[in-house]
C-alpha positions in Angstrom: 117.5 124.4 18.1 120.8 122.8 17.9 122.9 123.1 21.3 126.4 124.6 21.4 127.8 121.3 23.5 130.6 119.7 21.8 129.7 115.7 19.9 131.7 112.9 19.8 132.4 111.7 16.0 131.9 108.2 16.1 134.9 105.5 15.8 135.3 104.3 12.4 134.6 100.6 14.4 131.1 102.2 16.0 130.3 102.9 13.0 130.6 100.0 11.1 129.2 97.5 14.0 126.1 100.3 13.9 125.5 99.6 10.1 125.6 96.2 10.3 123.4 96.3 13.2 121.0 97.8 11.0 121.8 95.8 8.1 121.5 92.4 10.4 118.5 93.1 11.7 116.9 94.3 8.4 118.2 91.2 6.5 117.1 88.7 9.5 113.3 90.0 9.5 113.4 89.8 5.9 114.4 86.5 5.3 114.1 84.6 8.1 110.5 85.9 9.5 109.3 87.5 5.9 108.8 90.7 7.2 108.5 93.9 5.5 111.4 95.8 4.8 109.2 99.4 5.7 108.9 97.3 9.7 112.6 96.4 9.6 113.5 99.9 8.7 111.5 101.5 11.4 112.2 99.3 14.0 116.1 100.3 13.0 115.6 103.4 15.0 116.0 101.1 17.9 119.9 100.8 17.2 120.4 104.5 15.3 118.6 106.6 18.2 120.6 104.8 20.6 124.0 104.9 19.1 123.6 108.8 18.5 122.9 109.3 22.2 126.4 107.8 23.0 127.8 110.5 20.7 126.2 113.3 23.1 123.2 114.2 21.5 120.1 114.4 23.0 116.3 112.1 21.8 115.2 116.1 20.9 118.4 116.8 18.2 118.5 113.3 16.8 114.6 113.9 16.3 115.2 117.2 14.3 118.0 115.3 12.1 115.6 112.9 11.2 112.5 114.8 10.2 115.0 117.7 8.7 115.6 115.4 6.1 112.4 113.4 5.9 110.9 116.1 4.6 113.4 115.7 1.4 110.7 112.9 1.1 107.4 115.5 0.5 108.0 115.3 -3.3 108.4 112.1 -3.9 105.9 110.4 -2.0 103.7 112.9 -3.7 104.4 111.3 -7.1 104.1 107.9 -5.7 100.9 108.7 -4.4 99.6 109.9 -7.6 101.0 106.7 -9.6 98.6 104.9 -7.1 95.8 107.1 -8.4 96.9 107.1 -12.2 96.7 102.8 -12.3 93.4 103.0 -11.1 92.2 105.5 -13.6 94.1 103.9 -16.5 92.8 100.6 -15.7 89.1 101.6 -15.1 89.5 103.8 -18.5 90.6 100.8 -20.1 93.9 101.9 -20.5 96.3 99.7 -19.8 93.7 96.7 -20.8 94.0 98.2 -24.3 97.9 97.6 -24.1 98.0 94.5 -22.6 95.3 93.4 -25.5 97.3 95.0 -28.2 100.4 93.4 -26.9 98.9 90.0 -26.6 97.2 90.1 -30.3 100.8 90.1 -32.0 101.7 87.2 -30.6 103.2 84.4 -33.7 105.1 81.9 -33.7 108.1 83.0 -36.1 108.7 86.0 -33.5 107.7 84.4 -30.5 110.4 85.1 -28.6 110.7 88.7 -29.6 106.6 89.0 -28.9 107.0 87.6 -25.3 109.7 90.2 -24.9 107.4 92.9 -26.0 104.3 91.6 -24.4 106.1 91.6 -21.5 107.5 94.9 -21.7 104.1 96.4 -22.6 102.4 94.7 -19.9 105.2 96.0 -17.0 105.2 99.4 -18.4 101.2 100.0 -18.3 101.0 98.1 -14.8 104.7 99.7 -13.1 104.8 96.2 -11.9 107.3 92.8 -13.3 106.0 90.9 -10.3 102.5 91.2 -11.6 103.4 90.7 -15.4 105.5 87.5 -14.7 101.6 86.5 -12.6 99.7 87.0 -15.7 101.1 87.1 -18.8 104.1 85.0 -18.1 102.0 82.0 -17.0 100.0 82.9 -20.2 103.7 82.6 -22.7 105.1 80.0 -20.4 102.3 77.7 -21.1 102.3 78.7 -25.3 106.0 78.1 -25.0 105.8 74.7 -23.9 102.9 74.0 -26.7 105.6 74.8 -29.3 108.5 72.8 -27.6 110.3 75.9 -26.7 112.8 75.1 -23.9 111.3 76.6 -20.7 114.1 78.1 -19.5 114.8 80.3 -22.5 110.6 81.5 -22.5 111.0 82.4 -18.6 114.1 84.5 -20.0 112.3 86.6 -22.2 109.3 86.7 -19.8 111.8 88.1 -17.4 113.9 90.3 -19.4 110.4 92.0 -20.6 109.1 92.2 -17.2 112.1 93.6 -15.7 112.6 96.3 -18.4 109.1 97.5 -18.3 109.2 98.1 -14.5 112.6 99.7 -15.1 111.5 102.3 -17.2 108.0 103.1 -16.0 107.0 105.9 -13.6 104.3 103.8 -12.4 106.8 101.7 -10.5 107.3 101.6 -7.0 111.1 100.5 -7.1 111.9 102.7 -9.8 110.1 106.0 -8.1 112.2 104.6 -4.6 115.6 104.1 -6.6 114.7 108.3 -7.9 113.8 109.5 -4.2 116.9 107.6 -2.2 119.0 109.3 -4.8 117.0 112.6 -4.7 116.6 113.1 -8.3 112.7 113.0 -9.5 111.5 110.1 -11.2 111.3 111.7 -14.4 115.3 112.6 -14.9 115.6 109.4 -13.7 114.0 107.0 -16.4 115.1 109.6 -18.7 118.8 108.5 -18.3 118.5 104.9 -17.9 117.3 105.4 -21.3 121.5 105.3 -22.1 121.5 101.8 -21.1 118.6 100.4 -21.2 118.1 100.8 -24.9 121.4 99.7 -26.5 120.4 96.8 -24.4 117.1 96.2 -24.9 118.1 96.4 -28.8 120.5 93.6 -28.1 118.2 91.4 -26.5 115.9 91.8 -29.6 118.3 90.5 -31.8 119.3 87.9 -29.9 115.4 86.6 -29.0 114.6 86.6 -32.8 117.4 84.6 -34.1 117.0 82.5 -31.4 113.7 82.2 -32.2 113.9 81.0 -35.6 115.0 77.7 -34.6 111.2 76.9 -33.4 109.8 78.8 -36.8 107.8 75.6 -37.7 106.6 74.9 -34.8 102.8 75.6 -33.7 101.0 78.0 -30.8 98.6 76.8 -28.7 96.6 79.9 -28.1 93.9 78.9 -25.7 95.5 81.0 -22.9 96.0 83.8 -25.0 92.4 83.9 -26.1 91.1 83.6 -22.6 92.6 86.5 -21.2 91.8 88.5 -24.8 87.9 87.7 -24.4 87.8 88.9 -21.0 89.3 92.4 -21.5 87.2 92.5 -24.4 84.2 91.9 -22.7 84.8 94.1 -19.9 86.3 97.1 -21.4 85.7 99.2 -24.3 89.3 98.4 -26.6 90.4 101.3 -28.8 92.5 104.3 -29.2 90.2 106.3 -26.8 91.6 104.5 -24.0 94.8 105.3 -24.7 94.3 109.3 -24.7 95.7 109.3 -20.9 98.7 108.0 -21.2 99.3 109.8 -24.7 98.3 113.0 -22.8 100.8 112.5 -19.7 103.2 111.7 -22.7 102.4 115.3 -23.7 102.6 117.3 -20.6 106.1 115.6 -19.3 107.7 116.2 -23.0 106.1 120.3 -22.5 108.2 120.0 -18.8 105.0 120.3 -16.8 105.4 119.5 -13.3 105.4 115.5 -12.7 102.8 115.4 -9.7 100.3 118.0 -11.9 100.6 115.6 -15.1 100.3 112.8 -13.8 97.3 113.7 -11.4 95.6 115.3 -14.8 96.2 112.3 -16.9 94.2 110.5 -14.1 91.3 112.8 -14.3 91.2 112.4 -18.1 91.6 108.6 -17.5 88.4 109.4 -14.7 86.3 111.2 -17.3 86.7 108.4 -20.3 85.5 105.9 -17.3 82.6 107.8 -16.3 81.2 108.2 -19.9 83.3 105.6 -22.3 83.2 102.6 -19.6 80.4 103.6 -17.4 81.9 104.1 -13.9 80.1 105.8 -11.2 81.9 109.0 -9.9 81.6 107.3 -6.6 83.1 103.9 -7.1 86.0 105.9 -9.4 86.8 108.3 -6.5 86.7 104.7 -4.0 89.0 103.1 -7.2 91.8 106.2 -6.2 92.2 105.7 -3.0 91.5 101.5 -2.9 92.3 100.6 -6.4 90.1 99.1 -9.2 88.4 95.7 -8.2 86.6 93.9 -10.6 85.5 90.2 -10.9 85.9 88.9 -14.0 86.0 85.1 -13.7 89.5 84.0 -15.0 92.3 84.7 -12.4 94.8 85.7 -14.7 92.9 88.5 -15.8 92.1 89.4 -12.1 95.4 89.7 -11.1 96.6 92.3 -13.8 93.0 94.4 -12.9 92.9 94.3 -9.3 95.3 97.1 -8.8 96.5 100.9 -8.0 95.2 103.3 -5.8 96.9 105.4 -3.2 96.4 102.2 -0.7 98.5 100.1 -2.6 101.6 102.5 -2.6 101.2 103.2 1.2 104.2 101.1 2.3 106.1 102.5 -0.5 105.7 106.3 0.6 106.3 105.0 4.3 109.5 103.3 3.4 110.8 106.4 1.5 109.9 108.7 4.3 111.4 106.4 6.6 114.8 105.7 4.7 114.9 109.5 4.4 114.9 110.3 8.1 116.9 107.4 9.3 119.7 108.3 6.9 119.5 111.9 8.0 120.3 110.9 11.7 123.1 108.7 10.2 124.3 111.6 7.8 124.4 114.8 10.5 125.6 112.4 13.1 129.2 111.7 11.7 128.5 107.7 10.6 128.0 108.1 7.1 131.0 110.3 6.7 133.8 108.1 9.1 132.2 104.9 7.1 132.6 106.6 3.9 136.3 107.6 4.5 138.4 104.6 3.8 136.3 103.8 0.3 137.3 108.2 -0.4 141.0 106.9 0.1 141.1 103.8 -2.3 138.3 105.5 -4.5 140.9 108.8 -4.7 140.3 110.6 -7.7 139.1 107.6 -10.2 135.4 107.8 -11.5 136.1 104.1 -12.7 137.1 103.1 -9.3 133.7 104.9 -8.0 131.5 103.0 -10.3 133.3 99.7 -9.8 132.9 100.6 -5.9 129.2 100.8 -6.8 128.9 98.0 -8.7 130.4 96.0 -5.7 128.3 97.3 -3.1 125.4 97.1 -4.8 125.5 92.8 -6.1 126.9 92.6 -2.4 124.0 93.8 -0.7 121.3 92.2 -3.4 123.3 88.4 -2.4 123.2 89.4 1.3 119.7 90.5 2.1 117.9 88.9 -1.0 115.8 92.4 -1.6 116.4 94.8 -4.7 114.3 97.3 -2.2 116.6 96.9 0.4 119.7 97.1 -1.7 118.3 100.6 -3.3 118.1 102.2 -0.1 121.6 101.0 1.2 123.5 101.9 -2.0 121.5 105.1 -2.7 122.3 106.1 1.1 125.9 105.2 1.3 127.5 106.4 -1.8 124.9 109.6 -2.8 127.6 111.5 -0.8 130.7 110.4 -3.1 128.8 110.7 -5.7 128.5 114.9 -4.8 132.3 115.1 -4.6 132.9 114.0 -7.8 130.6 116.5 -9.3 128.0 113.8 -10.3 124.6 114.0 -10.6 122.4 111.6 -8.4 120.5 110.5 -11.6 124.1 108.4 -12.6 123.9 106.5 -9.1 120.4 105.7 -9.7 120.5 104.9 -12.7 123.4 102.3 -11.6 121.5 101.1 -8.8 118.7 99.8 -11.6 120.8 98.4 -13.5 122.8 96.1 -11.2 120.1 96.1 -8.1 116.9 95.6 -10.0 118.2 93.7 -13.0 120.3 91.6 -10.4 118.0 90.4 -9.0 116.7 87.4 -11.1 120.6 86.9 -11.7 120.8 85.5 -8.0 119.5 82.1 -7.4 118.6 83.0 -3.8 117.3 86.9 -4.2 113.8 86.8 -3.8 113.2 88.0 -7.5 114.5 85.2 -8.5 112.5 83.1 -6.2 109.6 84.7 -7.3 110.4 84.2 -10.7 111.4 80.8 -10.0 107.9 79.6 -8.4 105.7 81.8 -11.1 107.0 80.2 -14.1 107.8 77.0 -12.8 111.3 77.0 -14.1 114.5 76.5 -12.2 116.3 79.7 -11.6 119.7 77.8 -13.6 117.7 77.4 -16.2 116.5 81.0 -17.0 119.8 82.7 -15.7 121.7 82.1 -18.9 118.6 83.7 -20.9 118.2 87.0 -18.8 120.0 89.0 -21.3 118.7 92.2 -20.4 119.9 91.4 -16.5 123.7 90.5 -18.3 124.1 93.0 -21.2 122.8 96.3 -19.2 125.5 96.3 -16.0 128.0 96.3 -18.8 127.2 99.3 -20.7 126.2 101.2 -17.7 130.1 100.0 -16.4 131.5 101.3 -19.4 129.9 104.4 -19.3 131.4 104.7 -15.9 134.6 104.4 -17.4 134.7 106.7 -20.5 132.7 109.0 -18.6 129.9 108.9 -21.4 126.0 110.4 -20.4 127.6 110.5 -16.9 126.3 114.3 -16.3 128.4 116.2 -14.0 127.0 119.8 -11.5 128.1 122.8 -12.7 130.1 125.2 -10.5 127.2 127.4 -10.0 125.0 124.5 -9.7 127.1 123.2 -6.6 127.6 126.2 -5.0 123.3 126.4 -5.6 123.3 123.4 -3.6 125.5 124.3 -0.6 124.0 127.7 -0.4 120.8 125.4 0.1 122.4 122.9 2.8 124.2 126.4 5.1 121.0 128.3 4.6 119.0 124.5 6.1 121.9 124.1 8.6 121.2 127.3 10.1 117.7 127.1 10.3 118.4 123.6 12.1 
């Protein structure tokens, strides 16, 4: 129960030196000692519990903030739980090896560009991860784009433009499902209206890879690579349109509304059952493939890393992030920082929706230079400006969405930013080589800005809806 004694509100000064404690010591651990952001976060607590005390209120109160909020998290790290489950299905069903072959069979060299894009894009989508697409089959397309003389930075472009779009739009990413929860939309709404941008863009960047393209029409594909990784999925996996019943079947159930945590948990079963008597699994080794993720040895590394994947393990740190990020920004929230740090940006902001999103935009390239982390950048964004978001009558899928679109696809844009590195040391190419060629990462931040401005697909609450909502927070207030 919360006591009747009287709190300090914090100093607009306290409260900024508190945030960039937090931000400071997240950053350093990051960067300088390569820790995990999920450690830096919890070890934040250190500096939030603290600085809360000084305000009056007791170990037991900050506690109840904390956990009052965390359990916004339940949801979510529900979902991400079951993603962990669904990859290891899909891959053991053959799923997403069926993609990934079909994608890499359409490979030629008129298009190919435009193919890496799509390979790419298939690839992230069915795996939820860029990282592991740009491991696998970007080293496969870098190599074939060198065969044919194509300049390297423009193939690690399109590598990364794929990648990047994939794990955008797929519910099978972690950074996407933690973009959705910080914001407190579910994942769902959330891919659903990146869709806005993310298409006109993506359309774009197909006309732009094919004309480019044509310039290296003539020239010829090595396709060793390519082959390799083909004859290993073939060999291991039974390729066909029965593998792909899963993911046509969650298609199903999300377009009929069903709930995202029962669809996605079913499409797994369905992806268990076509392993069991399609592929040949043990019901033992898939229920150890849920909770571990699939393992499989298959002799070519490139093929390894794309299998070796999912299971509830492998989104651990995720969940524990999200729950994490959820309590510490509840302390911060019924504590008074949030709102004395958000009341000078109210002032300039005013009553300007452009000024908002341009306040967004800002924040968000800010903290992906400083700390070098989309992950990071996500939960700071998502954290500070959810709140001005509300008074403007916005819905938090239009900051998340925004937060993709400049924190994710930023990334690879900055040199430094450990996507970029990553991208960087993968592909063997200079990040000032491929930055020019990220199109996706340039074209996307513009539309979403000028959607900002007209106010186009930026959905607004309703009256009732609002008043819905504060009923909620009064009616959780006095439970508090």
């Amino acid at each position: 129960m919360c006591t009747n004694v009287e709190k300090k509100k914090p100093t607009f000064r306290f409260a900024v030196l508190v945030m960039l404690a937090i931000i400071s010591l997240t950053t350093v651990g990051m960067v300088v000692f390569k820790a995990s952001i999920t450690t830096m976060f919890l070890l934040s607590w250190l500096i939030v519990v603290p600085a809360a005390m000084k305000l009056g209120y007791t170990n037991s109160e900050i506690e109840e903030f904390g956990f009052s909020v965390g359990k916004d998290a339940f949801q979510s790290n529900l979902i991400i739980l079951s993603v962990g489950v669904l990859i290891a299905t899909w891959i053991a069903a053959g799923t997403i090896p069926t993609i990934v072959y079909s994608g890499l069979t359409i490979i030629t060299p008129k298009y190919f560009l435009l193919t890496t894009l799509i390979v790419c894009s298939l690839t992230s989508i069915a795996t939820g991860t860029s990282w592991g697409t740009l491991g696998t089959s970007g080293i496969a397309l870098m190599s074939i784009g060198t065969s044919m003389g194509v300049p390297a930075g423009l193939t690690a472009g399109a590598i990364i433009s794929g990648a990047f779009f994939g794990d955008k739009i797929s519910p099978l990413s972690d950074s996407t499902n933690l973009a959705a929860a910080v914001c407190k939309t579910d994942v769902i709404t959330h891919i659903k209206h990146m869709l806005y941008t993310t298409v006109p863009s993506y359309i774009i960047c197909i006309v732009l890879y094919t004309s480019i393209g044509f310039k290296y029409a003539s020239n010829t594909i090595d396709y060793n690579q390519i082959n390799e990784v083909i004859n290993v999925l073939k060999a291991n996996f039974n390729i066909g349109f029965m593998a792909l019943l899963p993911i046509i079947f969650l298609l199903i159930l999300l377009l009929l509304q069903k709930p995202p945590i029962v669809s996605i948990l079913a499409s797994a079963i369905l992806g268990g059952v076509i392993a069991v008597f399609q592929e040949g699994e043990k019901i033992g080794d898939l229920l150890n493939y849920m909770l571990n993720g699939y393992s499989v040895d298959t002799g070519l590394e490139y093929a390894d890393k794309l299998l070796n994947r999912g299971g509830m393990m492998s989104m651990a740190e995720t969940v524990l992030l999200v729950f994490i990020v959820f309590v510490i920004a509840g302390i911060l929230q019924k504590t008074g920082f949030l709102e004395v740090l958000l009341q000078p940006m109210i002032r300039k902001i005013g009553n300007s929706r452009t000024k908002l999103v341009g306040a967004t935009f800002i924040t968000s390239y800010f903290a992906n230079a400083f700390s070098s982390s989309m992950m990071f950048t996500s939960v700071f964004v998502g954290t500070i400006m959810s709140p001005l978001y509300k008074e403007f009558k916005l819905k938090p899928e239009n900051l998340s969405r925004i937060i993709e679109d400049t924190a994710t696809l930023g990334g690879p844009l900055i040199p430094w930013n450990s996507n970029a590195i990553f991208c960087s040391q993968t592909l063997g190419v200079s990040p000032f080589d491929f930055i020019p060629y990220c199109f996706l990462s340039w074209i996307t931040p513009i539309i979403s800005f000028t959607y900002g401005v007209t106010g186009f697909s930026m959905k607004k609450y309703t009256d009732e809806e609002l008043n819905e909502i504060r009923e909620l927070e009064v009616e959780e207030y006095l439970q508090s």
